[in-house]
C-alpha positions in Angstrom: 10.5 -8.9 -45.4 9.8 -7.2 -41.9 9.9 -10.9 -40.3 13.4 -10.9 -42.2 14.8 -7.6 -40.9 13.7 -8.5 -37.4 14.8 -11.9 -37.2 18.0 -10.2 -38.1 18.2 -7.4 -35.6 17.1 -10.1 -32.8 20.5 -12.5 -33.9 22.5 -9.6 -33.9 21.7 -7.8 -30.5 20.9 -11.3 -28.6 24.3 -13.0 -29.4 26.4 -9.2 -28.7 28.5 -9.2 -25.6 27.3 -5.8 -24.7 23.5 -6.4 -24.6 24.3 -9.5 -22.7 26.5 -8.0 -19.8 24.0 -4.9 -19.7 21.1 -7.4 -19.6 22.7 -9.9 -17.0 23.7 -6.3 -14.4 20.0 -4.9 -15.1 17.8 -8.2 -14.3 20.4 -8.3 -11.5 19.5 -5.2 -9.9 15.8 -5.6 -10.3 16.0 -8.6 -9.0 18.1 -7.5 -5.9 15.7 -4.5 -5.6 12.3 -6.7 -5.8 14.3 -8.9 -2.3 14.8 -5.6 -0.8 11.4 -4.4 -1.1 9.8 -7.6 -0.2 11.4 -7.2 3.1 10.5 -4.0 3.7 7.1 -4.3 2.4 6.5 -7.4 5.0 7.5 -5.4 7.5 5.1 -2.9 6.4 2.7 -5.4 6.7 3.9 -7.0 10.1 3.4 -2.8 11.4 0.1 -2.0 9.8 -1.4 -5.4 12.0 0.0 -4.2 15.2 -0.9 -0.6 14.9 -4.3 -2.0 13.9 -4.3 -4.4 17.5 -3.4 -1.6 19.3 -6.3 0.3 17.7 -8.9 -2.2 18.5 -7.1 -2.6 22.1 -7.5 1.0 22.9 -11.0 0.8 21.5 -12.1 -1.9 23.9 -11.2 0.2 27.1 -12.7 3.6 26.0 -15.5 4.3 29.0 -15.9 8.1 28.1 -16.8 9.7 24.8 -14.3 12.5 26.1 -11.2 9.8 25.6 -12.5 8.9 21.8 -9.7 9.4 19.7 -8.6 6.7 17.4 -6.2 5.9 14.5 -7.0 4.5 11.0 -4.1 2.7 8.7 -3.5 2.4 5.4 -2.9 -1.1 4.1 0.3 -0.8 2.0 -0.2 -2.0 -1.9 1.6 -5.2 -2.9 2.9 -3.6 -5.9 4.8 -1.2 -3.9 7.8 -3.8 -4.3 7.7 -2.4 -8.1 6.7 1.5 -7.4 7.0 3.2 -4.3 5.1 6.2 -5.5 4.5 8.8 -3.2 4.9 6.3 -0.2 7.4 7.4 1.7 6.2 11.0 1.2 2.6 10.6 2.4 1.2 9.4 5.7 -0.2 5.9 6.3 -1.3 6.3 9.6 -4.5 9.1 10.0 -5.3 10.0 13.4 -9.3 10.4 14.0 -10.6 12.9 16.3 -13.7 13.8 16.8 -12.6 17.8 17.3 -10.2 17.8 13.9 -10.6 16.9 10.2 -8.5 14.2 8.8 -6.2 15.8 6.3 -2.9 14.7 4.5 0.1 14.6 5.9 4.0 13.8 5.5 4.3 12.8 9.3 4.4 9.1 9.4 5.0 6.0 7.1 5.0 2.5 7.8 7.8 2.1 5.1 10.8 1.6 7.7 13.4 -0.7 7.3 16.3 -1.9 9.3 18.3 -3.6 6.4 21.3 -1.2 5.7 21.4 -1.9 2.0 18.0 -1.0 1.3 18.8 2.0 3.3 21.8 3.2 1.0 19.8 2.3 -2.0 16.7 4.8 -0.9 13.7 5.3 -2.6 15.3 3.6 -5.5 12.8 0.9 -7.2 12.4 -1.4 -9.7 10.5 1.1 -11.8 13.7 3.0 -11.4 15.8 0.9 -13.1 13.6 0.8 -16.0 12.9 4.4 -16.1 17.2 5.2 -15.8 19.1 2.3 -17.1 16.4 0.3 -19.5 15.4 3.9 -21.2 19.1 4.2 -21.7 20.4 1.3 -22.8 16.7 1.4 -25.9 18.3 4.9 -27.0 22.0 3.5 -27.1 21.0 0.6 -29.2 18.6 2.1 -30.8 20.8 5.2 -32.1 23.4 2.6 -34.4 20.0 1.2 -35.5 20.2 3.1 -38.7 23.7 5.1 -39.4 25.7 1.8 -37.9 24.0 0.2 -41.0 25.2 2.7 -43.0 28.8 2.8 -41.8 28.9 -1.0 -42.3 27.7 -0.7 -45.4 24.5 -3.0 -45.3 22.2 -0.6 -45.6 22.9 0.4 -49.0 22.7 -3.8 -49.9 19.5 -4.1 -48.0 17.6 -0.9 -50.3 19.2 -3.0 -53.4 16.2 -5.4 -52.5 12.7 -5.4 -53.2 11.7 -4.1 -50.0 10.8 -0.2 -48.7 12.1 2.0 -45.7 9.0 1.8 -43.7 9.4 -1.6 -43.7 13.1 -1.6 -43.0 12.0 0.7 -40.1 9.5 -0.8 -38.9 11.7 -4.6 -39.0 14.2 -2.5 -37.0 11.6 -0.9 -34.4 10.1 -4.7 -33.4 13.5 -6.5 -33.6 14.6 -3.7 -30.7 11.0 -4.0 -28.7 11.6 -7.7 -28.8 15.4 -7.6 -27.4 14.7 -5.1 -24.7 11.8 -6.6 -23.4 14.2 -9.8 -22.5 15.7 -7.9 -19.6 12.0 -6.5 -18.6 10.0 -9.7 -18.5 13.2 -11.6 -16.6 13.5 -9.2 -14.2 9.3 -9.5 -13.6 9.2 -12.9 -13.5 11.8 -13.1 -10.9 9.8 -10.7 -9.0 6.3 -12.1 -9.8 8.1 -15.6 -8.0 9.3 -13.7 -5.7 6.0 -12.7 -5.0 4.3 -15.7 -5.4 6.2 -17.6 -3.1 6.5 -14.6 -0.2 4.0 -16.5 3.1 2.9 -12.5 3.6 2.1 -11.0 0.5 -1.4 -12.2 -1.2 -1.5 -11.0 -4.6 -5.4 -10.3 -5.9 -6.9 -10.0 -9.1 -6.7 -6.5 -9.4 -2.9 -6.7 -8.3 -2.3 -9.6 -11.2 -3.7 -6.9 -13.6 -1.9 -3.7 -11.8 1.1 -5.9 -12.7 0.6 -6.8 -16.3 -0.3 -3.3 -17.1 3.2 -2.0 -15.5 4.7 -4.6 -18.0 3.2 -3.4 -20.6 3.4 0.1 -19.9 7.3 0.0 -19.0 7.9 -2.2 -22.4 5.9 1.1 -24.2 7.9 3.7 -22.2 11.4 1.9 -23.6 9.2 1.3 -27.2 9.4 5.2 -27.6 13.2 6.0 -26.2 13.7 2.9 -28.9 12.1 5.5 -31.5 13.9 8.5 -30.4 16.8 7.0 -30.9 16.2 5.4 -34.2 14.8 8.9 -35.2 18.3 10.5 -33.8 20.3 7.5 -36.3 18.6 8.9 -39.3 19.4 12.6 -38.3 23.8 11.5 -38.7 26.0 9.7 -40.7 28.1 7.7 -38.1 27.6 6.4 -35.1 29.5 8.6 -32.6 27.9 11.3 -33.7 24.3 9.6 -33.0 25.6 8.7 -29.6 26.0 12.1 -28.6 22.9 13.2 -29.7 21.5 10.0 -28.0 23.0 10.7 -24.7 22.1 14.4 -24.6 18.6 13.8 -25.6 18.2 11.1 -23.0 19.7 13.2 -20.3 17.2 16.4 -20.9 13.8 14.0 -21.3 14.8 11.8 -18.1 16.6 13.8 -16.2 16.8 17.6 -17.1 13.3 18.1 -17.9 11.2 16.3 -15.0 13.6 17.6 -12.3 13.3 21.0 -13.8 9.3 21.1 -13.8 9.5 19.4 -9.8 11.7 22.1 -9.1 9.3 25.2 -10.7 6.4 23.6 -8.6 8.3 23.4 -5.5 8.9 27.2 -5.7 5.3 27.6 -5.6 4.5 26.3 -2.2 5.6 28.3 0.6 5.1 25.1 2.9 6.6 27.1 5.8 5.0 30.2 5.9 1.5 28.4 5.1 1.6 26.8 8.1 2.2 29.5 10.3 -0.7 31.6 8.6 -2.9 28.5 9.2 -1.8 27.9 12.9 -2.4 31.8 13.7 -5.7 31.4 12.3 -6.3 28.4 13.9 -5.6 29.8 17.3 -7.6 32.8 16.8 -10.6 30.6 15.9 -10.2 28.6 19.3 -9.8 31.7 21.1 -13.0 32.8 19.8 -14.6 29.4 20.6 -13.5 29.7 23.8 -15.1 32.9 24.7 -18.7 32.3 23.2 -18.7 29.3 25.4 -17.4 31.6 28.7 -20.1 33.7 27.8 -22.7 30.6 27.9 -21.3 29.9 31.4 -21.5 33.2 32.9 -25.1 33.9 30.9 -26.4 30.5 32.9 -24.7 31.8 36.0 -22.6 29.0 36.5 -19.1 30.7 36.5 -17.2 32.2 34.4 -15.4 29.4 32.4 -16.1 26.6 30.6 -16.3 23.7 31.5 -17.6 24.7 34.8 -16.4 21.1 36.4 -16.1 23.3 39.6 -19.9 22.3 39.7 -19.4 19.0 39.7 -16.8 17.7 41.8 -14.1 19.4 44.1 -10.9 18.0 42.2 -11.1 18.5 38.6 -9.1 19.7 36.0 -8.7 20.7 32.1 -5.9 21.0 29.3 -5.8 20.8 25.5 -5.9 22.8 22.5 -9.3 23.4 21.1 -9.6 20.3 18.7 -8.2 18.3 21.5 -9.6 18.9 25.1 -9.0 17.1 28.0 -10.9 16.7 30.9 -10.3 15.3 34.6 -12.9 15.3 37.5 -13.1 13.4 40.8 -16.2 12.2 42.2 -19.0 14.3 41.4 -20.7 16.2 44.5 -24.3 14.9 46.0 -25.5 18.5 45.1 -24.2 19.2 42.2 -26.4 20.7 39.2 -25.5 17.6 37.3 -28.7 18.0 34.4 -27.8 21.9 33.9 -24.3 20.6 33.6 -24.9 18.0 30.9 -27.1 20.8 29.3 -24.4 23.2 29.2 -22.0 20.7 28.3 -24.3 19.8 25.0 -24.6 23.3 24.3 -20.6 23.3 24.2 -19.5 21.1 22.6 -21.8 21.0 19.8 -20.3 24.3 19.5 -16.8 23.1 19.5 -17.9 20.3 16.6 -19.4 24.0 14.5 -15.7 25.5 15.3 -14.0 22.6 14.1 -15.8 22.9 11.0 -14.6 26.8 10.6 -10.9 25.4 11.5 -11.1 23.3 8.4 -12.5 25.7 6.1 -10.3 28.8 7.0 -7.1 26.4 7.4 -8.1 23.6 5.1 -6.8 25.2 1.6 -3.6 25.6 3.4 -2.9 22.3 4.8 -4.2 20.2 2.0 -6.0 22.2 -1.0 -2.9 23.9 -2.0 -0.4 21.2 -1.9 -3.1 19.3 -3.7 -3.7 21.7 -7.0 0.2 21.4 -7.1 0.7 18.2 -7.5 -1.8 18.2 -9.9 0.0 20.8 -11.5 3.5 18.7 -11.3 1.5 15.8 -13.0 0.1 18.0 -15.8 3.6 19.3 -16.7 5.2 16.2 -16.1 3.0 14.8 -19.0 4.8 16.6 -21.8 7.6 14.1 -20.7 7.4 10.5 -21.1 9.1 10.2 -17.9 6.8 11.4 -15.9 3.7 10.1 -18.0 5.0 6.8 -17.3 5.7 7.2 -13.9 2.0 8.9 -13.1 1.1 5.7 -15.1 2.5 3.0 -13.0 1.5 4.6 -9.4 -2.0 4.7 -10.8 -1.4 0.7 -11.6 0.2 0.0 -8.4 -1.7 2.1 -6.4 1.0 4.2 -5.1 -0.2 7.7 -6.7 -1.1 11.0 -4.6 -4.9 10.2 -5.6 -5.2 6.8 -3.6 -3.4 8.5 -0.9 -6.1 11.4 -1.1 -9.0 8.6 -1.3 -7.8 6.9 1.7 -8.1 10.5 3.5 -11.0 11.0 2.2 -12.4 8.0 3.7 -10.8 8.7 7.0 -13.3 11.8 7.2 -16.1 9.5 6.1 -15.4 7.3 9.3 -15.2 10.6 11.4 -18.3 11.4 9.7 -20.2 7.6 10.9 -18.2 8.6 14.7 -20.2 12.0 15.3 -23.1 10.4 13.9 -23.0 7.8 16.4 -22.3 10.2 18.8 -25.2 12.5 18.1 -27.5 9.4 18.2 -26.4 8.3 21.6 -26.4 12.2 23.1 -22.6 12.0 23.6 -22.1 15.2 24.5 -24.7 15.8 26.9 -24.5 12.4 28.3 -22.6 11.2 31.8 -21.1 9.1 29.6 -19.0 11.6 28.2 -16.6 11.6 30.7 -14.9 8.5 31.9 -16.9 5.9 34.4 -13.9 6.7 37.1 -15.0 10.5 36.6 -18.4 9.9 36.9 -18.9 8.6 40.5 -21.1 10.2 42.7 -21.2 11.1 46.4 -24.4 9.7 47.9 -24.3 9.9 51.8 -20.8 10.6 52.6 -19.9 7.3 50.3 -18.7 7.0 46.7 -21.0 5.3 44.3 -20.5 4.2 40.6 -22.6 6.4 38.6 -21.3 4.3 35.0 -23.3 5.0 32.1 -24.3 2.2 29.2 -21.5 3.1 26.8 -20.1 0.6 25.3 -17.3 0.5 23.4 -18.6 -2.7 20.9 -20.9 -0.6 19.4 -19.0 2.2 18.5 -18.5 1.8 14.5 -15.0 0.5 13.2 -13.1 1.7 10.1 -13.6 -0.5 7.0 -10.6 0.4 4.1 -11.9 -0.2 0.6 -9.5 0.1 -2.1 -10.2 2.3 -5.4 -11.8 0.5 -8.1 -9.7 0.2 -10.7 -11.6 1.8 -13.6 -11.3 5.2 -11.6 -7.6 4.8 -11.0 -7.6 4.1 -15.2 -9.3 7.0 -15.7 -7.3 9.5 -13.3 -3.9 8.6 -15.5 -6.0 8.4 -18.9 -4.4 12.0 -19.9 -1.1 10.5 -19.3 -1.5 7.2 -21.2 -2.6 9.7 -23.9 0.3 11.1 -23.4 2.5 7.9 -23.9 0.5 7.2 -27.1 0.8 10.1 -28.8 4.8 10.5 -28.2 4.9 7.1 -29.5 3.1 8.1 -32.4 4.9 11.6 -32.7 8.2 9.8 -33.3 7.4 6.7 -35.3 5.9 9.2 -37.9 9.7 11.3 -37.4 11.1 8.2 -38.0 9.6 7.1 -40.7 9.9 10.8 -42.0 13.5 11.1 -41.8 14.4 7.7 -42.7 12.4 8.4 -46.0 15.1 11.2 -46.6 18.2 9.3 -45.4 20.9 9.8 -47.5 22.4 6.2 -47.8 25.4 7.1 -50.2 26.8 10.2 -48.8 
């Protein structure tokens, strides 16, 4: 009898006018959206190579440790045509120095786009339109499911028979899954070809299964605004009535309700006066850097700043902020005390690399720690909304979450991490290879003589992106999938609870 009620409910929502117009404008815009973002993401793509050829350019003429300062680049997910995530929020482009921790940042993006459509239709995706208009259209169809029966009068015929409400209900509940998931798996199929057939994009395995779980994810997400709004039918007696309830239920759980808890969070981060607190502590931390190593100068008697370049070479010169120095110097002097230097200089700037370390753990919290526990405080509220469970669901599939974003930092500071390494191993810092081989000439009998050290830049190690495994991503939006489960289970047993009571005669 199930296969019965929902081969009915298929016919009848198929062949109606209104499920076909809403179907034909909703694969539309997906499908409009999915072009869009190919674009964009290909030009995402076409960025990310030439940021990462001017990299490996600047790389190749580096001839002083002092000049090593490099970029690293994220390599934007294919599924970001579905789910832009946190995208255009977080950085993909992490600077490396050797004087500064990598940390996360809303600076840069290689999102951009020229195409003026894309740009009026924002951050809007094709997630979006299932989230919005698909959620939507399950609880308007789903809300006549029960007292439209009634007002027509079949419902009352169809209890006549030899057949109960759970499986009336449950006939109902699959006919509905299987008419809205039309509009879902057209509109990803266009995409998938889409795709498929893009020269730029190279879908791997882990993307083919990234895409099958949104699927089926986003089919579950409209599966329980199906059952809220079959619960809301068995709650009235016409079908105006369940409408209302429909839209203002809708409105609170997709709308209401996540922009509420984003907006509680947001009034927990003072972004603005955090950063001043961090940048004063900051400064005073280089300050203090800066006069431990005066007071190494003057205690070796060789001045009374540092770097004491005036040692070294009549023209000379220095600039920068503490994490990011810069040095000049002409040709060094026959007579200068070039090994005491180079000692000093060790001294120094192993002291710098200890000060840098203080930087991050006084300012750290503030730049990244803090914004983190929020967001993991926005996703644990957004749970007890299937909204944002789905949502924290998908950008762990497409890998467009805050934690990829966070792993891709965290291996930024890995690769700063293999950089001093190197450096320690080769002396950097009390090598003349530390400064540039055009600042390291040497005066030798009234003539200029290249004094170049055996740096090369070949050997210096190069950044390797690895992408999260996926069973980690699985289990960083497990509490949310719980989530989705136990809503769906919440309101197939209200339901089946207040169908049970339905009043068919009144």
């Amino acid at each position: 009898m199930i296969k019965v009620i929902w081969r009915k409910e298929l016919l009848e929502q198929l062949t109606s006018r209104r499920f076909i117009y809403c179907t034909l404008i909703i694969v539309s815009l997906i499908w409009v959206i999915g072009l869009l973002r190919i674009a964009s993401h290909e030009k995402a793509r076409a960025e990310k190579d030439r940021i990462t050829a001017e990299i490996a350019d600047e790389f190749r003429k580096i001839d002083g440790y002092a000049v090593l300062r490099t970029k690293v680049v994220r390599t934007p997910s294919s599924l970001e045509v579905l789910d832009r995530g946190v995208t255009e929020k977080k950085s993909s482009v992490v600077p490396i120095g050797i004087y500064e921790i990598p940390y996360a940042t809303d600076k840069h993006t290689l999102s951009t786009t020229d195409n003026s459509l894309l740009a009026i239709i924002g951050s809007f995706d094709v997630v979006h339109v299932i989230q919005v208009f698909l959620s939507l259209l399950a609880v308007l169809l789903a809300c006549e499911s029960i007292s439209g029966e009634k007002e027509k009068g079949t419902l009352s015929l169809v209890l006549t028979m030899n057949v109960s409400r759970i499986q009336i209900a449950m006939g109902k509940f699959l006919g509905g899954i299987t008419v809205l998931n039309v509009p879902i798996f057209l509109g990803f199929l266009g995409v998938t070809i889409f795709l498929f057939t893009s020269e730029h994009i190279q879908l791997t395995m882990d993307d083919w299964v990234g895409l099958i779980g949104i699927w089926v994810t986003s089919l579950f997400y409209i599966a329980i605004f199906y059952l809220i709004g079959m619960a809301l039918s068995c709650c009235t007696h016409n079908t105006s009535t369940s409408l209302i309830y429909g839209l203002s239920t809708w409105t609170f759980l997709v709308i209401v309700l996540p922009g509420s808890i984003v907006f509680f969070v947001n009034q927990q981060y003072h972004r603005q006066a955090d950063v001043q607190i961090a940048k004063a502590m900051q400064d005073e931390l280089w300050r203090e850097y800066q006069q431990r190593v005066d007071g190494l100068v003057r205690t070796a008697g060789m001045g009374d700043e540092y770097p004491p370049l005036h040692l070294l070479s009549m023209f000379y010169g220095t600039g920068g902020p503490g994490n990011n120095p810069s040095f000049a110097i002409g040709p060094i002097k026959e007579d200068a005390p070039l090994a005491d230097f180079l000692n000093l200089l060790r001294t120094g700037e192993n002291l710098r690399l200890q000060y840098a370390q203080k930087v991050w753990n006084a300012c750290g919290p503030l730049w990244e720690s803090r914004p983190r526990s929020l967001i993991r405080l926005n996703n644990q509220l957004q749970r007890i909304t299937p909204t944002g469970s789905y949502l924290e669901v998908i950008g762990g599939l497409a890998r467009t979450d805050a934690g990829v974003f966070y792993d891709f930092i965290d291996q930024a500071r890995q690769y700063r991490k293999q950089l001093l390494e190197y450096l320690r191993a080769h002396d950097a810092f009390g090598s003349k290879d530390f400064f540039s081989g055009q600042g390291m000439q040497i005066i030798k009998d009234n003539k200029v003589v290249d004094n170049k050290g055996t740096l090369d830049p070949r050997t210096l190690p190069t950044f390797e992106e690895r992408h999260e495994f996926l069973s980690l991503r699985l289990g960083r939006i497990a509490p949310s999938i719980l989530s989705l489960f136990l809503y769906a289970g919440l309101m197939w047993l209200a339901v089946v609870g207040l169908f049970s009571r339905y009043d068919v005669i009144r």
